[in-house]
C-alpha positions as CSV (number, residue, x, y, z in Angstrom):
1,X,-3.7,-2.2,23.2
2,X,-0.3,-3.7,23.4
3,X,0.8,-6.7,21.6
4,X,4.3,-8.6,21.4
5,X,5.5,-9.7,18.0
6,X,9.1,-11.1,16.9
7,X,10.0,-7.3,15.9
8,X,9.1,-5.9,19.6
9,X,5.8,-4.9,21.5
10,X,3.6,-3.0,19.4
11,X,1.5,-0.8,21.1
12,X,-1.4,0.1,18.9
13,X,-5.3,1.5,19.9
14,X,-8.5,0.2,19.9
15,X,-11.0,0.9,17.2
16,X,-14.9,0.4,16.5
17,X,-13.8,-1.6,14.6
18,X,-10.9,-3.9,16.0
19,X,-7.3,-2.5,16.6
20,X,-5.1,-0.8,14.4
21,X,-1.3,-0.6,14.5
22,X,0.0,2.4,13.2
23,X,3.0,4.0,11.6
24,X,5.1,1.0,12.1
25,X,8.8,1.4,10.6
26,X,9.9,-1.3,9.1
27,X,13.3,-0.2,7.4
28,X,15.9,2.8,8.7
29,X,14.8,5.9,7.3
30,X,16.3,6.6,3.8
31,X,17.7,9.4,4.4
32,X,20.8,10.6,4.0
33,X,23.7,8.3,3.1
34,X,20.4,6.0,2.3
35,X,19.0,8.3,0.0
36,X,18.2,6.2,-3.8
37,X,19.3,3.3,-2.1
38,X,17.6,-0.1,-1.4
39,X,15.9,0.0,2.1
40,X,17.8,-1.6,5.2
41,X,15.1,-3.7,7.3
42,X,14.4,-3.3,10.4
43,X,14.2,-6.4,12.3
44,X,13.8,-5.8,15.9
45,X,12.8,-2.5,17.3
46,X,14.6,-1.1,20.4
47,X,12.2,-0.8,22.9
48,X,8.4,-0.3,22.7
49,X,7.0,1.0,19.2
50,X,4.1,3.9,19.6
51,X,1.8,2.3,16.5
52,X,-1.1,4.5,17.6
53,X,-0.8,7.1,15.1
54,X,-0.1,7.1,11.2
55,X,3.3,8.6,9.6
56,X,3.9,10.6,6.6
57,X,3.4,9.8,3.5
58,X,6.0,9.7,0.9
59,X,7.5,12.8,-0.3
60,X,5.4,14.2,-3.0
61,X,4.6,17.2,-5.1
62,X,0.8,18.3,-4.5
63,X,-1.4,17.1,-7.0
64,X,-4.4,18.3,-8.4
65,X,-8.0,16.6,-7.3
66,X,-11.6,17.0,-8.6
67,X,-12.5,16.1,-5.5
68,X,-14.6,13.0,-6.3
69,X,-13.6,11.0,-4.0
70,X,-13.4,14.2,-1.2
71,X,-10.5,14.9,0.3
72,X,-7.6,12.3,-0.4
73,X,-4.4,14.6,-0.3
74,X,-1.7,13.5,2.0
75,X,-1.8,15.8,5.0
76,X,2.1,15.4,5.7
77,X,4.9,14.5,3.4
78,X,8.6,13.3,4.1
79,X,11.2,11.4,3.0
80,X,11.5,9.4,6.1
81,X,8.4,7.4,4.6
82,X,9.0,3.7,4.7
83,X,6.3,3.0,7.8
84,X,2.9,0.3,7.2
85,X,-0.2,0.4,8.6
86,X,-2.1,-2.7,10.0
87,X,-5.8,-2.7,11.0
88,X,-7.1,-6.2,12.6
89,X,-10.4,-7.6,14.0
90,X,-8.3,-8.5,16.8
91,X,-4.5,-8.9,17.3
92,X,-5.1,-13.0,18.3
93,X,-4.0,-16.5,17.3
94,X,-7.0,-16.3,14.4
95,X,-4.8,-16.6,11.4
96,X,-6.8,-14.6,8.9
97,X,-5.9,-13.5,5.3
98,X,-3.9,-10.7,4.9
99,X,-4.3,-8.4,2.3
100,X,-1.3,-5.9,1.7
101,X,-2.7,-2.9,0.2
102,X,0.1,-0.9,-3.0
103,X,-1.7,2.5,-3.0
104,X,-1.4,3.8,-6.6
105,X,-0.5,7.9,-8.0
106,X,1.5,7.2,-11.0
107,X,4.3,6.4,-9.3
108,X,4.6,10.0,-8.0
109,X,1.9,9.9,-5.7
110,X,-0.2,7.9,-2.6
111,X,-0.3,7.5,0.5
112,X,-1.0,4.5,3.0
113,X,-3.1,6.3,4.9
114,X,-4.7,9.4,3.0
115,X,-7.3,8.3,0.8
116,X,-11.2,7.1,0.5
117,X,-9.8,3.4,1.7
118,X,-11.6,2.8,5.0
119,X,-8.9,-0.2,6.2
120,X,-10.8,-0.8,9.5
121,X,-14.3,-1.4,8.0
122,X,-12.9,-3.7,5.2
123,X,-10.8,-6.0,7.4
124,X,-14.3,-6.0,10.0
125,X,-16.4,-6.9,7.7
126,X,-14.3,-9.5,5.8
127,X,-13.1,-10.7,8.9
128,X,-9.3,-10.3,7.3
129,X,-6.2,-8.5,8.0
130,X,-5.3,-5.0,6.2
131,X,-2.2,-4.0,5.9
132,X,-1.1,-0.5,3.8
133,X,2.8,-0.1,2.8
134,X,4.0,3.3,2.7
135,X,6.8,3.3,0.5
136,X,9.2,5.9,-2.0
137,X,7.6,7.6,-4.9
138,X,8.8,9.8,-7.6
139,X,12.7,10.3,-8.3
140,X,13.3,8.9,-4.1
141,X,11.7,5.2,-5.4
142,X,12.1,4.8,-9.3
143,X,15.0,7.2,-10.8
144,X,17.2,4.3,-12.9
145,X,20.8,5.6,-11.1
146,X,22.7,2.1,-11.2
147,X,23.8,2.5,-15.3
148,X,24.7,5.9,-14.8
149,X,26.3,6.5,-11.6
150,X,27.4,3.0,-10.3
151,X,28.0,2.1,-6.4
152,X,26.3,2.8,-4.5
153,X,23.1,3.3,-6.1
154,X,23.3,-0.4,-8.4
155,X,19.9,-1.4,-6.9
156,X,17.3,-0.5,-8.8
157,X,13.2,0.1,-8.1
158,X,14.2,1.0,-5.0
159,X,10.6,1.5,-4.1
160,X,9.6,-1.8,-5.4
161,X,12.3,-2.7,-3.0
162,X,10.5,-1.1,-0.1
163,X,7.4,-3.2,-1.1
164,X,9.2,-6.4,-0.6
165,X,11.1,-5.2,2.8
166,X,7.5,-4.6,4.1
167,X,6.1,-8.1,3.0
168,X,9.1,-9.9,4.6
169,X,8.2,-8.0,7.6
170,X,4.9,-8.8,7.3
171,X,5.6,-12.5,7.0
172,X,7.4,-12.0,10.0
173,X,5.1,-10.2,12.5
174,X,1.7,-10.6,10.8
175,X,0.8,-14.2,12.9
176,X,1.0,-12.0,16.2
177,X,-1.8,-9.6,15.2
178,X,-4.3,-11.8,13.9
179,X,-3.1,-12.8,10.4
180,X,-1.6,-15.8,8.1
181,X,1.5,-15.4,6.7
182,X,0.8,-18.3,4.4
183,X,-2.4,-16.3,3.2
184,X,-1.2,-13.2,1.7
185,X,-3.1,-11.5,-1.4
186,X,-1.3,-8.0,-2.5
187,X,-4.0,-5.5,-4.1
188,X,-3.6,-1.9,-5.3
189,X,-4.8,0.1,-8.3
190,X,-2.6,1.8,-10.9
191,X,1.1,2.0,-10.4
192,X,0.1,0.4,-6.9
193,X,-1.2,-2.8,-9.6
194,X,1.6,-2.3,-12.0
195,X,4.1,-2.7,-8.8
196,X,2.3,-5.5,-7.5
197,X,2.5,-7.3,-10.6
198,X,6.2,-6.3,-11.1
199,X,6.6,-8.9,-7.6
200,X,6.3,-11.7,-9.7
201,X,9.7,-10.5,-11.0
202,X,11.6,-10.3,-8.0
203,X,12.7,-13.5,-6.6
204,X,12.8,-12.5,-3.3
205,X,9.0,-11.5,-3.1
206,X,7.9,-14.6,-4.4
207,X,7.6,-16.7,-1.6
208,X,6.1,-13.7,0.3
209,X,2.6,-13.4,-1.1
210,X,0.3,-16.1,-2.7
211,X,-2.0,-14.0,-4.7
212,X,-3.0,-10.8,-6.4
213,X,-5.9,-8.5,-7.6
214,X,-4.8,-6.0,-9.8
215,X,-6.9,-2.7,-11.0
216,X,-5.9,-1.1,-14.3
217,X,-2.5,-2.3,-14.2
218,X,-0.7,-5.7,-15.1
219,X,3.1,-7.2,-16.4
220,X,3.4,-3.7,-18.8
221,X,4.7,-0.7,-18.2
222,X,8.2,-1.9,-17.6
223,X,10.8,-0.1,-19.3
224,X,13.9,-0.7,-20.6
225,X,17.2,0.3,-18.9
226,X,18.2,2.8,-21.5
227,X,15.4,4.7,-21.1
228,X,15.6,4.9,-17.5
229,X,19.3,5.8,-17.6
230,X,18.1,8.8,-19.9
231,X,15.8,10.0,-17.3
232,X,18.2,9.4,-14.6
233,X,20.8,11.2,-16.1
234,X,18.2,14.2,-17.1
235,X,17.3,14.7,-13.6
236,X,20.7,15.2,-12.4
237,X,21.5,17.9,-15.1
238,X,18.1,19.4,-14.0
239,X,19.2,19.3,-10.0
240,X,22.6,20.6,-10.9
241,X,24.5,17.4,-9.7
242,X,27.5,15.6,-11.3
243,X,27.8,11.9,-11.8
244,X,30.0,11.0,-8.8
245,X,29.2,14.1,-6.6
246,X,27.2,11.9,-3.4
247,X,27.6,15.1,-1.2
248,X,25.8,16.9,-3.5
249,X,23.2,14.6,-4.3
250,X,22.2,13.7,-0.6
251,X,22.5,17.8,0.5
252,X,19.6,18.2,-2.4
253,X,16.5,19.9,-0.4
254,X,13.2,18.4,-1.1
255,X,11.9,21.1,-3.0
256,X,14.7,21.2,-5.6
257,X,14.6,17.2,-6.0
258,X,10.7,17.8,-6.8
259,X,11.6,20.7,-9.0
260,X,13.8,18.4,-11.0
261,X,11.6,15.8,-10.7
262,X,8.9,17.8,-12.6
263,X,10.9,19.0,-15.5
264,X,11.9,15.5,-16.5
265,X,8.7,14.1,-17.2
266,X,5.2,14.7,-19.0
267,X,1.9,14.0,-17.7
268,X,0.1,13.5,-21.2
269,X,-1.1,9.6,-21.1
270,X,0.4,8.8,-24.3
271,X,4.0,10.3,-23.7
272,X,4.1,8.7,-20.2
273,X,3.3,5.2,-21.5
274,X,5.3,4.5,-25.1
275,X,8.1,2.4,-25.5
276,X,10.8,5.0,-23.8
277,X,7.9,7.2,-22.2
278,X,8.4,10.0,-20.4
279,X,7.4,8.2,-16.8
280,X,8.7,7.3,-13.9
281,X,8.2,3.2,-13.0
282,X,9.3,-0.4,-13.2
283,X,12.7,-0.7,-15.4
284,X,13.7,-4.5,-16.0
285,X,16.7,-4.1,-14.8
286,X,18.0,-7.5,-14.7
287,X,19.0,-7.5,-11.0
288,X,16.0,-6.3,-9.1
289,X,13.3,-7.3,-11.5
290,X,15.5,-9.9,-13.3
291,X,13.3,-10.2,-16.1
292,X,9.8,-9.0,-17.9
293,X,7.0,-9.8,-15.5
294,X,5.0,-11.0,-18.8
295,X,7.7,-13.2,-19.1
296,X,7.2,-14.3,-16.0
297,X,3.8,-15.2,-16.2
298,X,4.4,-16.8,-20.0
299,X,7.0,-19.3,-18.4
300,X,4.9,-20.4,-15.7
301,X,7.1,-19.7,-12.7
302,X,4.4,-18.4,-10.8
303,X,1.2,-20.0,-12.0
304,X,0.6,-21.1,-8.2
305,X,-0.2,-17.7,-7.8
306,X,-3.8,-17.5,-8.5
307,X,-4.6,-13.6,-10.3
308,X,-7.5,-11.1,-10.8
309,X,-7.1,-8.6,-13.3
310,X,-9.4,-5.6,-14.0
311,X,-9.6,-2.4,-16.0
312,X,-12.6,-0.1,-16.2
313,X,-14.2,1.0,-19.2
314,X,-13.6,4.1,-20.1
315,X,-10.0,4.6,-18.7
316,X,-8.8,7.8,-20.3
317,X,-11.9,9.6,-20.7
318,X,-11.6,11.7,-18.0
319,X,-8.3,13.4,-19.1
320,X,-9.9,14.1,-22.9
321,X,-13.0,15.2,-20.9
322,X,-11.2,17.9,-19.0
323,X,-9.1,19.1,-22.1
324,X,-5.3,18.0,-20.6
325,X,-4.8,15.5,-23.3
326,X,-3.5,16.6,-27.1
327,X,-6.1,15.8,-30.0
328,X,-4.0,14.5,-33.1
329,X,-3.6,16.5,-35.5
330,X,-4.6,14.7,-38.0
331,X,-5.2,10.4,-38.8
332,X,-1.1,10.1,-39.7
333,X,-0.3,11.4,-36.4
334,X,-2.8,8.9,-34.7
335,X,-1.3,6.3,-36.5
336,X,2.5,7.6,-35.7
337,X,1.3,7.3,-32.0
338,X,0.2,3.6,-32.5
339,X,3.5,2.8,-33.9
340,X,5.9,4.2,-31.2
341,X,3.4,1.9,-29.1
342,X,3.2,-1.1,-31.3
343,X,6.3,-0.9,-34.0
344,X,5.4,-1.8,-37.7
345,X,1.6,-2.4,-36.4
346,X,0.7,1.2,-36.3
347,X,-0.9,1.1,-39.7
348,X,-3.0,-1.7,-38.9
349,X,-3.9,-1.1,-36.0
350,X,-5.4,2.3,-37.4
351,X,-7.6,0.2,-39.8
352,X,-8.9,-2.2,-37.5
353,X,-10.1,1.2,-35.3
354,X,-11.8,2.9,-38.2
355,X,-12.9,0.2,-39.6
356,X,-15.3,-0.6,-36.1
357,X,-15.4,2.7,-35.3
358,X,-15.0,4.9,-38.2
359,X,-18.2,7.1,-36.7
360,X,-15.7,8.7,-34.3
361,X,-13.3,11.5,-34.3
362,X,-9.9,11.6,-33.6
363,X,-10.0,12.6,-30.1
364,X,-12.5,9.8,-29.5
365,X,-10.3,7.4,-31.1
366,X,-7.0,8.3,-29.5
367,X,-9.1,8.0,-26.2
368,X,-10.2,4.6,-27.5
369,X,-6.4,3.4,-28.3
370,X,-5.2,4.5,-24.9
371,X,-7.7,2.8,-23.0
372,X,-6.8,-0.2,-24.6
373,X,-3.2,0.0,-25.5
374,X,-2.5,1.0,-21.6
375,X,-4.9,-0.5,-19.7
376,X,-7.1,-3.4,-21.4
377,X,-5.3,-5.1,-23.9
378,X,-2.3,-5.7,-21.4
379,X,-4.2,-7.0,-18.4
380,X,-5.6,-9.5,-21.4
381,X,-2.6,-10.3,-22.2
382,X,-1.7,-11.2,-18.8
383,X,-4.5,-12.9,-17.8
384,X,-4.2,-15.2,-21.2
385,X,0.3,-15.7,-20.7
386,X,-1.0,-16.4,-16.6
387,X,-4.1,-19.1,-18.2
388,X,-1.9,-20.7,-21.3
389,X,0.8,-21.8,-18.5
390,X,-1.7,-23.1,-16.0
391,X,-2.3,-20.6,-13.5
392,X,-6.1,-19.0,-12.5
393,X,-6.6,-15.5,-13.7
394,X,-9.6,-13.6,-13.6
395,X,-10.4,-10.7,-15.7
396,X,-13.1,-7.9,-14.7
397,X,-14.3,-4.8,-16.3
398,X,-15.5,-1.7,-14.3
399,X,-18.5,-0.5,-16.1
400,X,-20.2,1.6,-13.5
401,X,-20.9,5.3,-14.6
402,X,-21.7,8.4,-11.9
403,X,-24.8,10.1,-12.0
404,X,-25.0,13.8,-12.9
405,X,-22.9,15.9,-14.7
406,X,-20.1,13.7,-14.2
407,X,-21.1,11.1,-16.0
408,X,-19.4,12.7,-18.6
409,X,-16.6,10.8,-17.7
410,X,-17.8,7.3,-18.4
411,X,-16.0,4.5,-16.2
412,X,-12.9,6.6,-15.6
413,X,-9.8,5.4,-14.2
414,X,-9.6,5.2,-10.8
415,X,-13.3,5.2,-10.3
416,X,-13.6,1.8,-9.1
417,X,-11.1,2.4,-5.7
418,X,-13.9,2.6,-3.3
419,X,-16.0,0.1,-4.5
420,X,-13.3,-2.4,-4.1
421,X,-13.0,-1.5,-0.7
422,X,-16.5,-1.7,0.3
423,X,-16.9,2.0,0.2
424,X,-20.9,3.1,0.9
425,X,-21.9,6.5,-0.8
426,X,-21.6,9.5,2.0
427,X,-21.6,13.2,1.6
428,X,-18.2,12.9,1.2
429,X,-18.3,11.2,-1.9
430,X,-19.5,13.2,-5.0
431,X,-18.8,10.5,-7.3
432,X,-21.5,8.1,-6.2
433,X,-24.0,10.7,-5.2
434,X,-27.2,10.1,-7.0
435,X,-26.3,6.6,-8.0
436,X,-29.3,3.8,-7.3
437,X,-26.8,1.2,-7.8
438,X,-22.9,2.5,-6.4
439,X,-24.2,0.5,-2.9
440,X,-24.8,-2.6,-4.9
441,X,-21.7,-2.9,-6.8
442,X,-19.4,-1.6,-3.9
443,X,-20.4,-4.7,-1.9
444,X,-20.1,-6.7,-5.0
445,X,-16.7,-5.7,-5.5
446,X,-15.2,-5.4,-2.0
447,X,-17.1,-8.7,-1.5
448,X,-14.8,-10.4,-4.5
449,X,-12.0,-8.9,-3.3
450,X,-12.5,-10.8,0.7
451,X,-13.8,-14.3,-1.6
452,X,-10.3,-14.3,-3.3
453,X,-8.1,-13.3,-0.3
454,X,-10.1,-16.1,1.8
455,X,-10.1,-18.6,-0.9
456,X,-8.0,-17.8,-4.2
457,X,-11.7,-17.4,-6.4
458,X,-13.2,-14.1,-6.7
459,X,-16.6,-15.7,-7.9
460,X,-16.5,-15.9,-11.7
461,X,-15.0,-18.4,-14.2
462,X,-11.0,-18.2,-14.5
463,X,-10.1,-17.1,-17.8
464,X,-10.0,-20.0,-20.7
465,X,-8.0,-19.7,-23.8
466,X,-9.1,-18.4,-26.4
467,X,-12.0,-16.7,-25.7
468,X,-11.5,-15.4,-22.5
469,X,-14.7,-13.9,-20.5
470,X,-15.1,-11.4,-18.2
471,X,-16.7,-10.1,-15.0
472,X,-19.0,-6.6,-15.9
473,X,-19.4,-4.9,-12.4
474,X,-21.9,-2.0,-13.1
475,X,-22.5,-3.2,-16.6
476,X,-26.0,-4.2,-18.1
477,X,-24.6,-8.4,-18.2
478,X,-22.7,-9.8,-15.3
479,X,-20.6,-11.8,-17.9
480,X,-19.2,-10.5,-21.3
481,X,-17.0,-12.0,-23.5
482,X,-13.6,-10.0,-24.3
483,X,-13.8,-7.3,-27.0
484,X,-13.4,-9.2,-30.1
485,X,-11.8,-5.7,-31.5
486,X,-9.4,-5.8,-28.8
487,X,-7.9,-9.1,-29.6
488,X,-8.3,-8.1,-33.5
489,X,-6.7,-5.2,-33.9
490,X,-3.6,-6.2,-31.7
491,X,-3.1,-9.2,-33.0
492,X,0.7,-9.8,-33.6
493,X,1.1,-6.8,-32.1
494,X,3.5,-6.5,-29.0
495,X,4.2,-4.2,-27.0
496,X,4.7,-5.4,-23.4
């Protein structure tokens, strides 16, 4: 199947399913005298582009699976990366809506090929254009060099960066196979959320999408340049390079840049996502992301943009469930964490908890907080800042729980990937094995995800102030109003 686009002619192959064009590059390989710098665009190939087969994925340290959703590991990793992927019913005049998929990993992570995401049956059977971005993770897409080192690394969330070189391409190229550029809704889960949200942020994204549906991730998570600069300037002590020394920092092998990577950051939940956490991610930077994305959404400049926001119930469980997370050691040390997260509230916010839920213990608690502090209350928050300047959010809440023993886990994080994308229980899916319902709520789901793209309303009521309501997918009510302890508890209390 060969199609000609303003970049060149694309040739891609025929599916069951439609066509798919594959491994597409659409920036010069970072590499090099590129490396932790913003990504040059590519805007014409030279010659005919083979898009019949995917690229690697990012370059990554191995992470550890359960294997719930089977087999999602990226099979090849590099750091010549910054290829997308585009699956169509047909490469025609049809002008369909395009969603651009932000695969999430915690920022370390993904791939935009890898994964339980079946591309080709989502776009057939919303009659819609896919289209995953594979961009730079880990130290290669969010170290903070530009305060420490200077030219030529000023640019900063260089992988964010990516994300927007890929959408301009896509705006570009994506009316040749099938799409509308004027029709573009950006979705991903995670850091792939927390990025997408970070767009409305960057002025040159804006005009490049027109929507976005956002799972367990919103305007948060952004931190602050002097934190970021810490990090920075940790790794380079850990890889053995000197501010200054480029030679030395573009000769760095891949496993030592990993190595480095690793020792500069913590994977407990908590650590990760306080004020000055130990994490990789967004930094407000003031030049890339020229301001807060909350902010953003609290001034209106983007309430055209029509938003779904979701988190699932129980989105730390899983990590207290499989023993990686600390227990406090006692109720001060609780309330010490709630105060590095919430400054001056800490106290408070430990009162409102055992006042509600007094019945629990601390790990149970501390789960509670995190779900909330990280996840909930922010995608609340951002729903309410998107509402109060007169754009249309949407909030949801992922209540489905697996059959078995993993239902241990409640409504973990992450769970609701494949439901959003339509996903139907197989052998190769543990987590929805045994579940009368996961078929039901997986077309429910993927079928609000194709209702927004298509139309900007995901079929429930846009959030009203103040008593915003919810979506319950998986739940015992379709509709639920927010957690009144939510919104108690945090009341005055901001953290951003």
């Amino acid at each position: 199947m060969q199609r000609r686009t303003p970049y060149g002619l694309l040739v891609g192959r025929q599916t069951p399913q439609g066509v798919a064009f594959l491994g597409i590059p659409y920036a010069e390989p970072p590499l090099g005298p590129l490396r932790f710098c913003k990504p040059v665009p590519r805007r014409r190939a030279a010659g005919t582009v083979d898009a019949t087969l995917p690229r690697a994925a990012p370059l990554q340290a191995k992470g550890e699976s359960l294997g719930l959703l089977g087999d999602t590991s990226p099979k090849t990793v590099s750091e010549d990366c910054l290829f997308l992927n585009v699956w169509t019913p047909a490469a025609d005049e049809a002008r369909r809506p395009v969603l651009v998929h932000l695969f999430g990993g915690g920022f370390q992570r993904g791939s935009a090929t890898d994964g339980v995401e079946d591309a080709g049956a989502l776009s057939t059977r919303g009659d819609c254009v896919i289209v995953r971005i594979g961009f730079r993770v880990g130290v290669l897409g969010f170290l903070h060099l530009g305060d420490v080192w200077g030219a030529p690394y000023e640019a900063g969330n260089v992988g964010l960066l990516d994300v927007v070189a890929a959408l301009d391409w896509v705006a570009e190229n994506i009316g040749a196979l099938g799409g509308d550029s004027d029709n573009v809704t950006v979705f991903g889960l995670s850091s792939g959320a927390f990025m997408a949200a970070a767009l409305f942020a960057v002025p040159a994204a804006r005009p490049l999408f027109h929507r976005a549906f956002l799972q367990s991730g919103s305007a948060s998570r952004v931190f602050d340049r002097a934190s970021a600069a810490e990090r920075a300037r940790e790794f380079l002590a850990a890889a053995g390079v000197a501010t200054g020394d480029r030679r030395a920092l573009e000769a760095l092998p891949a496993d030592r840049i990993l190595d480095a990577e690793a020792s500069i950051l913590v994977s407990d939940l908590g650590a990760r996502n306080a004020p000055g956490g130990r994490a990789l991610g967004i930094v407000a930077d003031g030049t890339t992301v020229v301001e807060h994305p909350l902010e953003v959404f609290r001034r209106g400049l983007c309430r055209d943009k029509p938003v779904v926001l979701g988190s699932t119930r129980d989105e730390s469980r899983m990590w207290f469930s499989l023993g990686v997370m600390a227990i406090p050691e006692n109720i001060d040390a609780l309330a010490a964490e709630m105060d590095r997260f919430f400054p001056g509230k800490g106290g408070a916010i430990l009162a409102s908890y055992t006042a509600h839920r007094g019945d629990l213990d601390l790990a149970r608690l501390r789960e509670h907080f995190l779900t909330d502090a990280v996840y909930r209350l922010p995608a609340v928050r951002t729903a309410l800042a998107h509402a109060q300047s007169g754009g249309a959010a949407h909030l949801f809440r992922f209540d489905w729980t697996p059959a078995g023993d993993i239902g241990r886990f409640g409504a973990a994080h992450g769970f609701d990937e494949p439901f959003v994308w339509g996903v139907q229980p197989s052998e190769r899916l543990p987590l929805m094995a045994g579940s009368p319902d996961a078929a039901v709520v997986s077309r429910q789901m993927s079928g609000a995800l194709i209702a927004f793209a298509r139309n900007g309303d995901p079929g429930w009521p846009a959030v009203t102030t103040p008593s915003p309501l919810s979506r319950v997918f998986g739940g015992d009510a379709e509709i639920a109003a927010v957690d009144d302890l939510l919104l108690a508890a945090f009341e005055g209390a901001d953290r951003r």
